[in-house]
C-alpha positions as CSV (number, residue, x, y, z in Angstrom):
1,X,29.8,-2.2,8.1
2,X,27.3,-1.9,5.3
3,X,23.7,-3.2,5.3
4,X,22.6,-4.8,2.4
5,X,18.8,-6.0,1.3
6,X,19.5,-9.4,-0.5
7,X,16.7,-9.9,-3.4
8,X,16.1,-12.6,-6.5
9,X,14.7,-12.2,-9.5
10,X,11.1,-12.7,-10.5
11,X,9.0,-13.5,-13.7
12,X,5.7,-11.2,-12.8
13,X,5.5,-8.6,-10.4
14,X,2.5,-9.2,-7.7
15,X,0.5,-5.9,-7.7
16,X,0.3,-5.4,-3.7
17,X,3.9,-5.1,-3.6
18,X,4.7,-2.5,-6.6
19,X,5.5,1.4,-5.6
20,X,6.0,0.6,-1.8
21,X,2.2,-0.1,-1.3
22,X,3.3,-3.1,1.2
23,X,5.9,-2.5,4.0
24,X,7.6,-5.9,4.1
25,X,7.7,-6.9,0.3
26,X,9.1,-5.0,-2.4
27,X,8.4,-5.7,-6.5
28,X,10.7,-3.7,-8.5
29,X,11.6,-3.3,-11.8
30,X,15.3,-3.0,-13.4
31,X,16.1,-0.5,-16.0
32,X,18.9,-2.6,-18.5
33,X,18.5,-4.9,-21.4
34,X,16.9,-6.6,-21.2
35,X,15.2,-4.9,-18.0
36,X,14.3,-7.2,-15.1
37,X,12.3,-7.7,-12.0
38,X,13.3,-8.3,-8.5
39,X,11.6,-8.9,-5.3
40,X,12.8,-7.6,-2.1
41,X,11.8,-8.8,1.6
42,X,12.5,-6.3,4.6
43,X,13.9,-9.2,6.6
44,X,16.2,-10.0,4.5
45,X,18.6,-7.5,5.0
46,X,22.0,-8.6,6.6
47,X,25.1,-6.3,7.4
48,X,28.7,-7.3,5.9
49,X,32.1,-5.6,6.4
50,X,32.7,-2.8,4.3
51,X,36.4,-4.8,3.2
52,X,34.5,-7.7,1.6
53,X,33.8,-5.4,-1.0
54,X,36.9,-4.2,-2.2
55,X,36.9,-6.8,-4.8
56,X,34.0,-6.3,-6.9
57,X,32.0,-3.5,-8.8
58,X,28.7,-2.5,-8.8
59,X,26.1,-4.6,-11.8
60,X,26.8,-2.4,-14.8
61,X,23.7,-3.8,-17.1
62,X,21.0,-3.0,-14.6
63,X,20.2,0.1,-12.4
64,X,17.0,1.4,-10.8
65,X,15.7,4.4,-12.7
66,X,15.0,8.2,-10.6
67,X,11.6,7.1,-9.8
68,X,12.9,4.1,-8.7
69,X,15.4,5.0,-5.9
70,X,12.8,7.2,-4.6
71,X,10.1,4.1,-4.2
72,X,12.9,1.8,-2.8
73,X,13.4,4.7,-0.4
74,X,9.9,4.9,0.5
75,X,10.0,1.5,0.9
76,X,12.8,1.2,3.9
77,X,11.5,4.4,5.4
78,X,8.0,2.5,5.8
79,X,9.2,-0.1,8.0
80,X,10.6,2.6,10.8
81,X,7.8,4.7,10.6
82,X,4.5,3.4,13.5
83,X,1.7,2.4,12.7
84,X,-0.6,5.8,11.1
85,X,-4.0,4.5,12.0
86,X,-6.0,3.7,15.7
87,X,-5.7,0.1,16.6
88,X,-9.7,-0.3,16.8
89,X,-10.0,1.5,13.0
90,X,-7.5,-1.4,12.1
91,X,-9.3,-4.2,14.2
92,X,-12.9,-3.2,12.2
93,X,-11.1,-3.3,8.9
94,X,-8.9,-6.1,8.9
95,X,-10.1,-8.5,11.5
96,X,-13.8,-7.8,12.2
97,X,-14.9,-7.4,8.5
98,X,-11.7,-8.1,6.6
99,X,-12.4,-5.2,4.2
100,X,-8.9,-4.5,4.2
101,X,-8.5,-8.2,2.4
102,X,-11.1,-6.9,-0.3
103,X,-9.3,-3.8,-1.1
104,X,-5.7,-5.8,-1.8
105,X,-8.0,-8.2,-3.6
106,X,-9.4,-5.2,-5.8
107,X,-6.1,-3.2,-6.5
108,X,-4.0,-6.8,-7.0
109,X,-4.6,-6.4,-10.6
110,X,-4.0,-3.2,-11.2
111,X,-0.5,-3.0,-9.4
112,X,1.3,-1.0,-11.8
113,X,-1.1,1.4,-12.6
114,X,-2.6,2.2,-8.6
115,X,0.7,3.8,-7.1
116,X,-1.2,4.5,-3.6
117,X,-4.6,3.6,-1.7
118,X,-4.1,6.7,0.7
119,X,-6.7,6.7,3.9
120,X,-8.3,9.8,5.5
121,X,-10.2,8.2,9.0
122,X,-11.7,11.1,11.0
123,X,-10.9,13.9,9.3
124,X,-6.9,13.1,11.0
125,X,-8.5,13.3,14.4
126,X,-7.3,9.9,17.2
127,X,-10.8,9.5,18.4
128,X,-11.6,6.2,20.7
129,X,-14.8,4.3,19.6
130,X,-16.7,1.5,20.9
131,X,-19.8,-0.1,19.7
132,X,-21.3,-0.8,15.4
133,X,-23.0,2.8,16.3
134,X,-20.2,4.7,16.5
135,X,-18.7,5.2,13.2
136,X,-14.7,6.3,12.3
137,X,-15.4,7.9,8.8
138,X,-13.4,7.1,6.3
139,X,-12.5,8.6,2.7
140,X,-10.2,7.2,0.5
141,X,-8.3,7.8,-2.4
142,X,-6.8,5.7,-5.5
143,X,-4.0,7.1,-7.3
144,X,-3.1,6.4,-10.2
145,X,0.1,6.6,-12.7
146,X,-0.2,8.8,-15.4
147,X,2.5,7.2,-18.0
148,X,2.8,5.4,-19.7
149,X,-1.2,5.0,-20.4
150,X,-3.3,7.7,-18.3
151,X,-6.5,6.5,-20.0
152,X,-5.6,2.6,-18.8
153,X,-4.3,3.8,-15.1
154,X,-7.6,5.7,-14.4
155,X,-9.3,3.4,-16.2
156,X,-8.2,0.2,-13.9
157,X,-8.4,2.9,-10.9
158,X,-12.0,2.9,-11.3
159,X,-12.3,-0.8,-11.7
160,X,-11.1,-1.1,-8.0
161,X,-12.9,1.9,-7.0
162,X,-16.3,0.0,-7.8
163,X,-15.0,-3.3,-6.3
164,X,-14.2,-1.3,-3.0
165,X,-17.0,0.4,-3.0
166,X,-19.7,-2.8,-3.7
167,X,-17.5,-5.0,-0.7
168,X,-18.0,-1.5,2.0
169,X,-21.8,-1.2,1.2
170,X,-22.4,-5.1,1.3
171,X,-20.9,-5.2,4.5
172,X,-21.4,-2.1,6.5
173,X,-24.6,-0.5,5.0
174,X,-28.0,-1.7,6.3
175,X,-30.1,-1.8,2.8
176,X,-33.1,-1.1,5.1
177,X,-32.1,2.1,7.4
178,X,-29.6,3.2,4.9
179,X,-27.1,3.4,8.0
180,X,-23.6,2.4,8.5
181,X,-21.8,0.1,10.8
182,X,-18.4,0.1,11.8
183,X,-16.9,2.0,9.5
184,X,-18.8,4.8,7.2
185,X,-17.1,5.1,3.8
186,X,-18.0,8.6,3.1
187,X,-16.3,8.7,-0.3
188,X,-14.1,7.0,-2.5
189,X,-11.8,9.1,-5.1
190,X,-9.9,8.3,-7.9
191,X,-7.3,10.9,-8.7
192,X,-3.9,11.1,-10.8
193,X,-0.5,11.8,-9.3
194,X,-0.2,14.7,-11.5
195,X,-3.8,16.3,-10.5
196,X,-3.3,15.2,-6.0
197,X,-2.8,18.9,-4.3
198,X,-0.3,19.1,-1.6
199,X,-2.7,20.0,0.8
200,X,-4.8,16.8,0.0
201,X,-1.6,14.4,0.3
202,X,-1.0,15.9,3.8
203,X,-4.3,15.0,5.0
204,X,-4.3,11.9,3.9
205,X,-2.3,8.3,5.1
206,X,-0.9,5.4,3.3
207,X,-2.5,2.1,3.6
208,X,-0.4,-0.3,3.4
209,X,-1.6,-4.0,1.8
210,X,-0.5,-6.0,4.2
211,X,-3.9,-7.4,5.9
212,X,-2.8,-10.9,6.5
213,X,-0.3,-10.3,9.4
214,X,-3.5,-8.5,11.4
215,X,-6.0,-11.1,10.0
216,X,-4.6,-13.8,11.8
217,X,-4.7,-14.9,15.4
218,X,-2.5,-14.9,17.0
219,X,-1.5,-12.1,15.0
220,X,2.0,-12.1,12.8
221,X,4.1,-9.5,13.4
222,X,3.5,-6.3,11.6
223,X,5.9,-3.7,10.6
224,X,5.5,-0.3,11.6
225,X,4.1,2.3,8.6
C-alpha cells in the first residue's frame, strides 16, 4: 500500500498556510512552467495499492523544489508530533483573549515572507498557573525569508511585529499599573533565517495558526504539533 495526500490547485496562496505554519493545511508552490500552486489538507490523505500504479508516471512539468520537500516534510511530521505548549497557555491565548486570532490576522499578509512565528513560554519550563496574577511569559520571534527580497521580508516582519505587539498590550497590559494579565509578552523579535542561532531555535516552539479549532466550543478537533 502507498499513502497518498490528494491536493487541487489554487489561484493565491493564503498566507497562514505557506512554509508549514498550519498543521492541517498546506499552500505550496510548484516549480514548472508555468509554475503552480496547490493546496493540501492533512485529511485528505487515502492509501491505494501499490499495483494501481504500474500504469502511470510521475507529472514531468511540475516538481517541488529542495526547499520544498523539506516544508512538505515538515508539514506531515507536524500532525504526529503533540501538542508543544500547556493546555492553560493555549486556553489564555486562543480562547480567553483570542490573541492567537490577532497574530494569524497580522502575519496573513505577509505569508510568503514570515516562514515561522516561533514561541518561547516560560523560559521551556511546564509550570501550572491559575488566576490573571500569575503570568506564563512569553517571547516570540518572526522569521523571516531572506530571498528573494530581504529588505521586503523584514520589512513586512515588522509590520506584524507592531500589529502583535499593539493587540498584546491593548489587551493584557493595564495602562494604569503598567502590569500584565494573563500572559506577559516580554519581547517580540524579528530575525532572518540566515541570522537565527541554533541554540535560539532549540529554545524556542512553533506556533502553529490554527486558532479556530481551539476558539470554538465545543472545540474542533486539533491536530497534534
Amino acid at each position: 500500500m502507498i499513502e497518498v495526500v490528494v491536493g487541487h490547485r489554487i489561484e493565491k496562496a493564503d498566507g497562514n498556510y505557506t512554509h508549514a505554519k498550519n498543521a492541517r493545511t498546506l499552500n505550496i508552490g510548484f516549480e514548472g512552467e508555468p509554475p503552480l500552486l496547490a493546496e493540501f489538507t492533512i485529511t485528505a490523505k487515502c492509501s491505494i495499492e501499490k499495483v494501481k500504479l504500474i500504469d502511470f508516471q510521475p507529472e514531468a512539468d511540475h516538481s517541488l523544489s529542495a526547499a520544498g520537500k523539506a516544508t512538505f516534510q515538515r508539514w506531515l511530521a507536524a500532525r504526529y508530533r503533540r501538542s508543544a505548549f500547556p493546555d492553560e497557555f493555549e486556553r489564555r491565548l486562543v480562547r480567553e483573549t483570542k490573541l492567537a486570532e490577532r497574530i494569524a490576522k497580522a502575519v496573513k499578509p505577509h505569508g510568503e515572507l514570515i516562514t515561522l512565528v516561533l514561541f518561547d513560554v516560560d523560559e521551556g519550563q511546564e509550570n501550572s498557573r491559575t488566576g490573571q496574577d500569575d503570568l506564563y511569559l512569553l517571547d516570540i520571534i518572526l522569521l523571516h525569508a531572506v530571498a528573494p527580497d530581504f529588505d521586503k521580508a523584514e520589512e513586512a516582519a515588522n509590520t506584524a511585529k507592531k500589529e502583535i505587539q499593539t493587540a498584546f498590550e491593548k489587551k493584557l497590559l493595564n495602562p494604569e499599573s503598567g502590569k500584565w494579565q494573563s500572559i506577559e509578552l516580554r519581547y517580540l523579535d524579528v530575525i532572518s533565517e540566515e541570522a537565527l542561532s541554533y541554540r535560539q531555535f532549540s529554545l524556542v516552539k512553533p506556533w502553529r495558526l490554527e486558532y479556530i479549532s481551539l476558539g470554538t466550543d465545543p472545540q474542533q478537533p486539533r491536530a497534534p504539533e
